[in-house]
N, C-alpha and C positions, 0 to 999 in steps of 0.2 A: 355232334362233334365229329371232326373227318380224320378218317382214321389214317396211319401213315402205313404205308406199307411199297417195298422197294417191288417195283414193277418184275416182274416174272416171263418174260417172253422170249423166243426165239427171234435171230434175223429173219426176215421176211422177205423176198421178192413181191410186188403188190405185180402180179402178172393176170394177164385174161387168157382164159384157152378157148376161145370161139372166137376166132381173129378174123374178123373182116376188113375189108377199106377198097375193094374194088366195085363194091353192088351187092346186092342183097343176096345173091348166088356163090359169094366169095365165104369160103369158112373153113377151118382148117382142117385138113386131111390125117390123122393119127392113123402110125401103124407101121414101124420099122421091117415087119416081118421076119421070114428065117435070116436073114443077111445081116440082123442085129447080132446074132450070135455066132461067126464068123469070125467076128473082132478079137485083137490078141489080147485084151483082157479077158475072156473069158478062158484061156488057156493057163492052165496052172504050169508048165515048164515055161522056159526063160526063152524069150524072142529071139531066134540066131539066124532066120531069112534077111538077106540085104536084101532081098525084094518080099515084101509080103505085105497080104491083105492088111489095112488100118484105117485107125481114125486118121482123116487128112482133114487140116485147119485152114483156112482161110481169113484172113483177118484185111478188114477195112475200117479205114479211118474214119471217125465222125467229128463233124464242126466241132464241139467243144464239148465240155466235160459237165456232167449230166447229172443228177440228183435222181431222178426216177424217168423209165422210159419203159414204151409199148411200142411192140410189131405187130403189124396187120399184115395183109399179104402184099398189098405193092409198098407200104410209109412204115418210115417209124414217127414215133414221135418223141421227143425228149425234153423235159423241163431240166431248167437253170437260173441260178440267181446271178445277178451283173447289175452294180450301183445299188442294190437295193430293191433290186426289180426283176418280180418273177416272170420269166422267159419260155414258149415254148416254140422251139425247131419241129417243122412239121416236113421231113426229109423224104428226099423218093428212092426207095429202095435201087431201082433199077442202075443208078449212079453215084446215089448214098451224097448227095448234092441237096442243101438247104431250099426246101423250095419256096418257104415260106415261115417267118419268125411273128410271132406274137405275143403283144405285151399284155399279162393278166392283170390291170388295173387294181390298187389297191391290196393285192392278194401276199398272202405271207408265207406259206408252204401247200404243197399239192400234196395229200399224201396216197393218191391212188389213179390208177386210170384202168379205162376199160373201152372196148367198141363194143357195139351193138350189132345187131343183125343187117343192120341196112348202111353198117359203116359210120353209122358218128359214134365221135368220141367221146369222152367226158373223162371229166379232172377233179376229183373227186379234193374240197375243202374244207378246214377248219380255220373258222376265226373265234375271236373271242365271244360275241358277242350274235353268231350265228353258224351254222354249215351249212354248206351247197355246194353247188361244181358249175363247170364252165361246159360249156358244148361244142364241141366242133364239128360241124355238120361234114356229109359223106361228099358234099360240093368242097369243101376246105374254108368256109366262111367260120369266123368264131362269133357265136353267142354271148349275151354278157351275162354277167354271175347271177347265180338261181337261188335262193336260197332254198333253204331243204329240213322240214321239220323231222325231228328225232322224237317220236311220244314219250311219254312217261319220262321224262328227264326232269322232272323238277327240282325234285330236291338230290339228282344226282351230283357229285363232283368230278374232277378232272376227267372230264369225256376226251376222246383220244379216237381220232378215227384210222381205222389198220387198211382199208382197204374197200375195194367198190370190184364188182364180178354182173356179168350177163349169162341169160339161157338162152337157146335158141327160141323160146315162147316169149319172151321179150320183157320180164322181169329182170329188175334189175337187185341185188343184195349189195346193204351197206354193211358192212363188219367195224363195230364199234366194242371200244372198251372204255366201263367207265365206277367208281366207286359208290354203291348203293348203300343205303341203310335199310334196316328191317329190326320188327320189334323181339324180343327173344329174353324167355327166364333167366337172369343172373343174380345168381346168391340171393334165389325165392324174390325178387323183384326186374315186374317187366323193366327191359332198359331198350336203348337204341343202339343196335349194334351196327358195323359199317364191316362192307366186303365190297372186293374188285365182283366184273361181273363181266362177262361178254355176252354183247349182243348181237344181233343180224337182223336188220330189220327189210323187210320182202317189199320193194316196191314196184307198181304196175310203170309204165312203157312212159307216163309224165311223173316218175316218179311220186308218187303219191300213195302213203306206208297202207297194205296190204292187211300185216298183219307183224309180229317181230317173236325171235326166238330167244330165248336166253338161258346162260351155263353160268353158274355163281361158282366164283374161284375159291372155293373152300373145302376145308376136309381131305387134301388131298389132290385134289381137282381141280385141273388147269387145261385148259385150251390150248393147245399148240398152233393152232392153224383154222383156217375154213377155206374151203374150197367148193368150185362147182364142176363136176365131174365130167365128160367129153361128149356123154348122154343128156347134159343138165340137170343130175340130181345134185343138190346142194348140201355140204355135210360140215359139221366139225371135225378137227382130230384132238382127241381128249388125250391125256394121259393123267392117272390116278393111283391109286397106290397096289391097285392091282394088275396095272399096267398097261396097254394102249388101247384105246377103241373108235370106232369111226359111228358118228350118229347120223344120221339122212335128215332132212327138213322134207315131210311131204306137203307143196306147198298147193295141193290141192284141198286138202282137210288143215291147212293149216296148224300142223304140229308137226313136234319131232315124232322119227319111229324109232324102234326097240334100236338100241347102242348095238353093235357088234365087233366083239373083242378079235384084236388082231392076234398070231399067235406070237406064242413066247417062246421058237426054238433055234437054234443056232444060223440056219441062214433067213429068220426073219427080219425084224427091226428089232436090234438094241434097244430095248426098252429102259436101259437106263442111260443110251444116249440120246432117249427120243426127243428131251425139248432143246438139244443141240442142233434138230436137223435144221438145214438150210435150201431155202426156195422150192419149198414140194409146190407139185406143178402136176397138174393130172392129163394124164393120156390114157389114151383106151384099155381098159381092165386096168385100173392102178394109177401110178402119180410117180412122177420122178423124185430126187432130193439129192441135196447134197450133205455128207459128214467126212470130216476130216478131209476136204479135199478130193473125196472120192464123188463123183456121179455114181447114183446107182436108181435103179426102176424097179418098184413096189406091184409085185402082182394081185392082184385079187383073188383070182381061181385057187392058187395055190399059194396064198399065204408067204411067197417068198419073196426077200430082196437081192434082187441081180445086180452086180459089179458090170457097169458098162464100162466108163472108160478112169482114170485117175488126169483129171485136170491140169498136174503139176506138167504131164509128158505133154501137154500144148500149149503151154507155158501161158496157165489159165487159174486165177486165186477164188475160189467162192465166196471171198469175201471182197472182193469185187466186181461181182456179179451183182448187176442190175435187173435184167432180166433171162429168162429160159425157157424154150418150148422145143417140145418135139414138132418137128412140121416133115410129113411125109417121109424120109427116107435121110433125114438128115435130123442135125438139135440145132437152134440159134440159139446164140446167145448176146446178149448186149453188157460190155464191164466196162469199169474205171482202170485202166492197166497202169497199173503203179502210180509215179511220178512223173507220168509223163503229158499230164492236162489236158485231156482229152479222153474220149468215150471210141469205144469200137464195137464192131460186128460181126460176128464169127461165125461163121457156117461149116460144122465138124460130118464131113459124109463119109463113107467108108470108100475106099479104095486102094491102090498101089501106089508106094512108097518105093521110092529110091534108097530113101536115108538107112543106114544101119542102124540096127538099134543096139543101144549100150545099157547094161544094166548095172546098175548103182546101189549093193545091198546095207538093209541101214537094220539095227536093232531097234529104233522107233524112230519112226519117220521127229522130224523137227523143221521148223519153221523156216527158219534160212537157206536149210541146207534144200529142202522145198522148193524154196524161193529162188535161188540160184540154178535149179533144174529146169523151174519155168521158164527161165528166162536165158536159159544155153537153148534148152527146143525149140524156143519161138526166132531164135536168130542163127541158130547153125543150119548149114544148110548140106552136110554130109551125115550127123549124124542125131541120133535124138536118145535119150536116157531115159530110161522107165527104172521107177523107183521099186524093190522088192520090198517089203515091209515082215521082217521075219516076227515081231510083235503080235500082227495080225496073224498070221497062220499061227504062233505057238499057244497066246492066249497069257502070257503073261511075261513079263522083263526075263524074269532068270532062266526060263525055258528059249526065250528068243537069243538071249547072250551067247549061252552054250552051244546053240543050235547054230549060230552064224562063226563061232570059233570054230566047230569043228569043222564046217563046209570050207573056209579056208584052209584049215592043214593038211582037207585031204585036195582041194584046187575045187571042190564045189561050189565055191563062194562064186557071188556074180563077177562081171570086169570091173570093178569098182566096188570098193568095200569101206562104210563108214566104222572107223577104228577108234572114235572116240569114248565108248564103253569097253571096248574087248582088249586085252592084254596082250597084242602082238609086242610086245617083245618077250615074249614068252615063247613065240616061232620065229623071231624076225629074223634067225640064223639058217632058217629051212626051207630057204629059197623060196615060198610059198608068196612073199610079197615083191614087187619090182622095186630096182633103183630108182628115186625121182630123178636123180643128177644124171642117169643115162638118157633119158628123154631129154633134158635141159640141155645138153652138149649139141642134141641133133635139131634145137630148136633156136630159130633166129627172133622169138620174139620172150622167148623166158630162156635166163642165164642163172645158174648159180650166184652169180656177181650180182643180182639185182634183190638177192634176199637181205634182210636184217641180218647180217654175218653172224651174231650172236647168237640167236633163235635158230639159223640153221646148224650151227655148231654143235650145239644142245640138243639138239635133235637126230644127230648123226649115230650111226652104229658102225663102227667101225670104218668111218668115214664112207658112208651110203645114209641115205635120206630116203626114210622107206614110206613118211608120213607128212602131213605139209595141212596148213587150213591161211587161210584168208587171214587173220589177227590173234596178235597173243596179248599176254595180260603179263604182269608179274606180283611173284610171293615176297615178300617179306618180312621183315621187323625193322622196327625204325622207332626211336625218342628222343629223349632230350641229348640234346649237342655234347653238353658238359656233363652227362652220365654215360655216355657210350665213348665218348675222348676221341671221337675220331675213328674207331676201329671199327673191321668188319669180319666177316668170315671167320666170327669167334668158335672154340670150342667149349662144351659144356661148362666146361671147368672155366673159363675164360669170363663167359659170361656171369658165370655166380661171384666172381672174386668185383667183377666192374657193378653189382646189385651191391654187395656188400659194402664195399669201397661206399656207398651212398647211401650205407643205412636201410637198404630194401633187402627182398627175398625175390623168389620166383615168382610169387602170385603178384606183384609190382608190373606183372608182363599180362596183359590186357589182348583181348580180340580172339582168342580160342573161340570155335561156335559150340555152343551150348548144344547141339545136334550130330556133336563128330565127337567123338572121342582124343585125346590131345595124343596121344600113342599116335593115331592114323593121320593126323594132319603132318608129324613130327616124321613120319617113313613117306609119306608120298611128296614131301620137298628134297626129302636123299635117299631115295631107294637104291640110285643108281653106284650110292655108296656102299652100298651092302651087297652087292650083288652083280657079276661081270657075268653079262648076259655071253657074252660072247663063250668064254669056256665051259660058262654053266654049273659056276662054282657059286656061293655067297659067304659071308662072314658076318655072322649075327652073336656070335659069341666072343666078339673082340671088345674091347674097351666101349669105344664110341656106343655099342648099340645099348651096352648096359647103361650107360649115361643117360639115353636118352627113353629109357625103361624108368629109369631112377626119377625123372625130369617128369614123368608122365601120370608113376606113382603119388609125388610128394605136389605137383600141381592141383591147386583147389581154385584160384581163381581171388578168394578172399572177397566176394562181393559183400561191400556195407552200406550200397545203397547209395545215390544219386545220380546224377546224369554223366555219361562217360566225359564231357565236357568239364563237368566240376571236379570228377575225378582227376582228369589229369592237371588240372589248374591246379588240383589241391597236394599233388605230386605224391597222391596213394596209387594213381599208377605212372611210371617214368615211362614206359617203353609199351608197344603194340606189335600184332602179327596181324596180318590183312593181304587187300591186294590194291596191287596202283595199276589201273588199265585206262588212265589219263595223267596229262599234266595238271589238270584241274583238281584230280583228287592227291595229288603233292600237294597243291595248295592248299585243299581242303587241313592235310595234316600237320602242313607251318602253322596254318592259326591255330588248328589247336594246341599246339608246343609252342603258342607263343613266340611264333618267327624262327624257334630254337629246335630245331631237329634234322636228324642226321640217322642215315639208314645202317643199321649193323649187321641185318642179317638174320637168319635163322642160325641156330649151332650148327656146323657141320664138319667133316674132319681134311677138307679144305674146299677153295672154295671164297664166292665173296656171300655165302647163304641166301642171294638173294636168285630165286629160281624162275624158270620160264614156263608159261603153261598157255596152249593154244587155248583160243578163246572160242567158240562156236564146234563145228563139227570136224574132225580131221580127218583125210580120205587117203587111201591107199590104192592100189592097182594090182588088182590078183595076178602074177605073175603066172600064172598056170593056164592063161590064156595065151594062146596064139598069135591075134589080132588084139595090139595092145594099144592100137592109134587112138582108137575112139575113148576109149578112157581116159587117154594123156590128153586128147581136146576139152576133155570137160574138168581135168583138173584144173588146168590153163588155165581157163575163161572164169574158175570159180577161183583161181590165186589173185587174180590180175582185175575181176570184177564183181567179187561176193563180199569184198569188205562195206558192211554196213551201218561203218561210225561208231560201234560200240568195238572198245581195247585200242592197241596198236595194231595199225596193217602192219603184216609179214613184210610185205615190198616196199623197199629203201626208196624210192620217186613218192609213193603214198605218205609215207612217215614220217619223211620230211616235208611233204606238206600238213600233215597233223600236226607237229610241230609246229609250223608257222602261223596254222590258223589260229592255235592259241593262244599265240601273241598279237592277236589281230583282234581288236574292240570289236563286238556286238550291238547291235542299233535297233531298237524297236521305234517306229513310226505311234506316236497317238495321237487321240482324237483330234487335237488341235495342227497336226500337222508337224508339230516335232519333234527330233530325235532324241531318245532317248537310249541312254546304256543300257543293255540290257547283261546281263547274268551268263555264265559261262557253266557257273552248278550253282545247286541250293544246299545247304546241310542244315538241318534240324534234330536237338535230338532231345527237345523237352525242357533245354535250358539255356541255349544257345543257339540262336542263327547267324552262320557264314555264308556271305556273298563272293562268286568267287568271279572275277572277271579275267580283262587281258592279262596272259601269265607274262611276266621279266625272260628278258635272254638267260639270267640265272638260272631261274626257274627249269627252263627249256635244258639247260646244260647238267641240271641235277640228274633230268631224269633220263637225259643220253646215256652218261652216264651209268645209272643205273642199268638201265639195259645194256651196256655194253659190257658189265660189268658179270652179269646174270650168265653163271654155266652150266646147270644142272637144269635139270626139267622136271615138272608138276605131274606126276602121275600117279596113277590110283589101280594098282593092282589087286583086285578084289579076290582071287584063292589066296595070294599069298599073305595079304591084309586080314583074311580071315584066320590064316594059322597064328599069326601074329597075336590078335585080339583074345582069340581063344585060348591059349598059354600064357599068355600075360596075365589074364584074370585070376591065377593062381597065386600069382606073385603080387598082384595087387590088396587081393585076400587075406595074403599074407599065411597061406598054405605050403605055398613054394617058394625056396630063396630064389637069388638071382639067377648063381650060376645054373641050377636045374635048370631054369628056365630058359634061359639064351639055350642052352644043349637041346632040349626039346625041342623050338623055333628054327634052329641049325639043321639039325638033323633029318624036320618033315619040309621044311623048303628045300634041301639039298636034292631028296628024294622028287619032288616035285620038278625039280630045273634038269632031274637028269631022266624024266621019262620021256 
């Protein structure tokens, strides 16, 4: 019987490090020497030379976009699928110019390649019904498909080949993984048990099996990788529950030798991010990798991993990353860069930079915000951003928070600081951060006048803009038409009299997260009410905040079970809190209100309750810099080109084109050639699915509206959210009355806004 079990592996590069293609004399040169550690990653202060030593990138375009590729020293080569048909580009480095394209007959995926010592290639294959590879000899003629026996696979299942590697003695290893069975005592009778298993099977120079090795994926025990090292020793890298180790194949006696554990201390390898790594790649004494976006090199002698460079500053993804080698005094690399259809070729060598470098501090690094550095480095041509990652040095969230709040109050923060965790308005009076609106006056291609008026209004401190991101989202509450009457910007009191009027209570109000406490969703849609950042005063012992104490106490939710869908069909719940960061999720909410819904808002003590809140990462510019150009370029270029289709773009040209596209039908082409509508969203929720497609000009005007409507802003002040929760719990208890209560929350916020 085959057992199921969800595959286990890391991304893979399928790279070869004994790279030939010139003549049997061509092989690759490993060995960065002292000049590797020159480079400003290895520098723990902040890069402030306009001229100084760096990684400098180079990028070159390739034919097309590329599924798996190998460099030799003069060719690349590159497989692709086109019509149905596997494709290889056999490129010449010297001008990065197709010299020659080949069609793999009958072939379905290549899953590896490798050259040989005397320069042929091979394309390492799986088909159903056999495996082999292809050859391209070291004249550039292709061979036709080989097959290639795999022993002992009889009664194996889903075999899966990872990759193909050469030594310079002219062995070639196949890295396969596949589900074995074996017999094994359960509950005192033999049975047939099944486990994943990796294998590597050793074959001579006509490929013809040697002899084969194998690691059985159980108990802990997983394969991360196999490599053949710069010397040609061939090894796994295991990790197990005692943590990572490297095994050797000696492929003279034909076994593995003793496993040798890596260490487990602070600048070694993360052992619990080991089967995260990406593209280990071996070079003399050790092996490259990538995590998190970072390059770094694995020593052997001493056991340590070095930070070479951060990929984001050459506006470089590892997860698109096809291939990587160190080659002499430089790293190639070969990726899929974005969206943009096509393969490239990077050759990163150390040298002088003109470009300033701009640093950008984040309390943990995030995808977009990432993503938008990559791609300001790769196209600015005065300045480049290195990311500081205050998480990595502190070792955990609440140490990095604090740690990067206080380097802004005192001006230590980088020239750019991501504020989307940190409580600047808690300094935003202390000069400490810049005006965005003084930049925008001196700039001819960003205006104030080109933001969503709303969003930057909401966003203003005392009319300054100290904080900005690419897209917002909005808060609400919204039900049925004929329970809410039309109104918005209710007060507590407001809202229970229009529940009542209906025969419901407060738990009739649906979409609280089961994960937040309704107190802190209820203060970070109106903090801004309780508190005038500007004098440094708050009022938490006035009416409203006790209301919304009361509201937080006596809300249970009232869950009796079935799908939110029949719930509100069933009108046990009338009214929702959530968020709307499309027109398509308005729609989503008419059908479930049955065409009948209408937005009232959160309670608030004025106001239309419906609130603003940036959607991704939101950046600042430490005012405490001198040189503030470089940082207003990369806010720019991340207002104007970081928006990534998820919420609303901040910029009114953008928005109104979201807007329209959503009134604009979607088309999927099938099999037969015609158009089909396709879907705009899906909702599902176990009883109910909605299709949501072209939204109405209505549609579109609900949700201007809404947004133009929206004055307050979404924020999550985490000390003062803390004193809040923690006094409240008395009151909820029922230890403490109210007024205690609000006087305590008054009293240690007060103290807090006036240090």
């Amino acid at each position: 019987m085959r057992k199921a079990k969800q595959r286990m592996m890391i991304i893979i590069s399928l790279l070869i490090f004994i790279m030939t293609g010139c003549g049997a004399e061509g092989t690759q040169d490993a060995g960065l020497g002292a000049a590797e550690n020159s480079g400003p990653e290895n520098n723990t202060e902040f890069p402030s030379d306009e001229t100084s030593v760096s990684w400098q990138a180079d990028y070159f375009r390739l034919g097309n976009r590329y599924n798996l590729t190998l460099s030799t020293d003069c060719n690349i080569f590159g497989c692709y699928i086109e019509a149905g048909k596997v494709l290889l580009d056999n490129i010449e480095k010297e001008n990065f110019s197709v010299k020659e394209t080949f069609i793999l007959s009958d072939a379905s995926l290549i899953e590896g390649m490798a050259a040989d010592r005397e320069g042929n290639v091979y394309l390492l294959e799986n088909r159903e019904d056999s495996s082999g590879f292809w050859k391209v000899d070291a004249d550039g003629s292709l061979q036709d498909y080989a097959r290639m026996e795999l022993e002992d696979t009889e009664d194996a299942e889903d075999i899966y080949l990872k990759g193909i590697y050469t030594d310079q003695n002219g062995y070639f290893y196949v890295w396969c993984e596949m589900i074995v069975p074996e017999m094994a005592m359960l509950e005192g009778r033999e049975s047939e048990v099944w486990h994943w298993e990796d294998r590597v099977y050793v074959k001579d120079g006509q490929l013809k099996t040697i002899f084969y090795e194998k690691i059985a994926d159980r108990a802990g025990t997983q394969v991360l990788n196999f490599q053949v090292s710069m010397d040609g020793t061939p090894f796994f890298f295991v990790k197990d529950y005692d943590g990572a180790y490297i095994q050797e194949i000696d492929v003279d006696k034909k076994e593995r030798k003793e496993m040798v554990r890596l260490a487990q201390t602070a600048d070694s390898i993360d052992i619990d991010s080991a089967d995260n790594l990406e593209h280990m790649v071996s070079v003399d004494n050790g092996f490259l990798y990538c995590l998190d976006n970072v390059l770094f090199e694995f020593h052997y002698d001493t056991q340590k991993a070095e930070k070479v460079l951060n990929l984001s500053s050459y506006g470089i993804f590892s997860s698109d990353i096809l291939f990587l080698a160190k080659n002499r005094e430089s790293y190639e690399i070969i990726d899929n860069h974005g969206g943009s259809g096509h393969s490239e070729y990077i050759s990163l060598a150390l040298g002088k930079t003109e470009k300033k470098t701009v640093t950008l501090g984040v309390t943990m690094p995030v995808q977009a915000l990432e993503k938008a550095v990559a791609e300001f480095n790769r196209y600015s041509s005065g300045y480049r951003v290195e990311i500081v990652d205050y998480f990595s040095q502190a070792g955990n969230y609440e140490d990095a928070d604090e740690k990067l709040k206080l380097d802004v109050v005192t001006g230590k923060a980088p020239d750019i600081i991501d504020v989307s965790g940190v409580d600047y308005s808690m300094f935003s009076d202390k000069g400490v951060l810049a005006d965005l609106y003084d930049f925008m006056q001196e700039d001819a291609e960003v205006s104030k006048e080109m933001l969503v008026q709303s969003v930057a209004k909401a966003y203003e401190d005392e009319g300054h803009l100290y904080s900005i991101a690419p897209a917002f989202q909005l808060h609400s509450m919204w039900g049925y038409g004929d329970v809410t009457g039309g109104r918005s910007g209710v007060t507590f009191g407001e809202l229970f009299r229009i529940l009542e009027s209906s025969g419901k209570d407060l738990n009739a109000i649906a979409g609280f997260s089961g994960d937040e406490p309704v107190l802190t969703r209820l203060c970070t849609v109106s903090m801004d009410e309780f508190i005038n950042w500007e004098n440094r005063t708050c009022d938490f012992d006035g009416e409203y905040f006790k209301e919304a104490l009361s509201f937080a106490k006596e809300y249970t939710g009232n869950y009796t079970g079935g799908t939110w869908s029949e719930r509100i069909h069933n009108r046990e719940v009338v009214m929702s809190v959530g968020i709307i960061s499309s027109v398509a999720d308005y729609q989503i909410q008419k059908e479930l209100y049955g065409g009948d819904v209408a937005f009232i808002g959160y309670p608030v003590a004025e106001g239309s309750g419906t609130v603003i809140d940036f959607r991704g990462s939101a950046v600042a510019i430490n005012a405490k810099k001198e040189d503030r150009a470089g940082a207003w370029e990369f806010i720019k270029f991340y207002l104007l080109q970081g928006y990534d289709g998820q919420g609303f773009p901040v910029i009114q040209e953008q928005f109104d084109r979201v807007l329209e596209a959503a009134m604009t039908e979607d088309y999927l082409i099938d099999e037969d050639g015609r158009a089909e509508k396709y879907r705009k969203e899906y909702y599902y929720d176990g009883g109910t699915d909605i299709f949501v497609y072209a939204a109405t000009q209505e549609d579109v005007d609900t949700v201007i509206e809404l947004v133009e409507s929206a004055e307050n802003r979404f924020e999550f002040h985490s000390t003062i959210q803390n004193i809040i929760n923690e006094e409240a719990e008395g009151y909820f208890s029922g230890q403490v009355d109210l007024d205690k209560t609000v006087e305590k929350i008054q009293n240690r916020v007060s103290l807090l806004l006036q240090e």
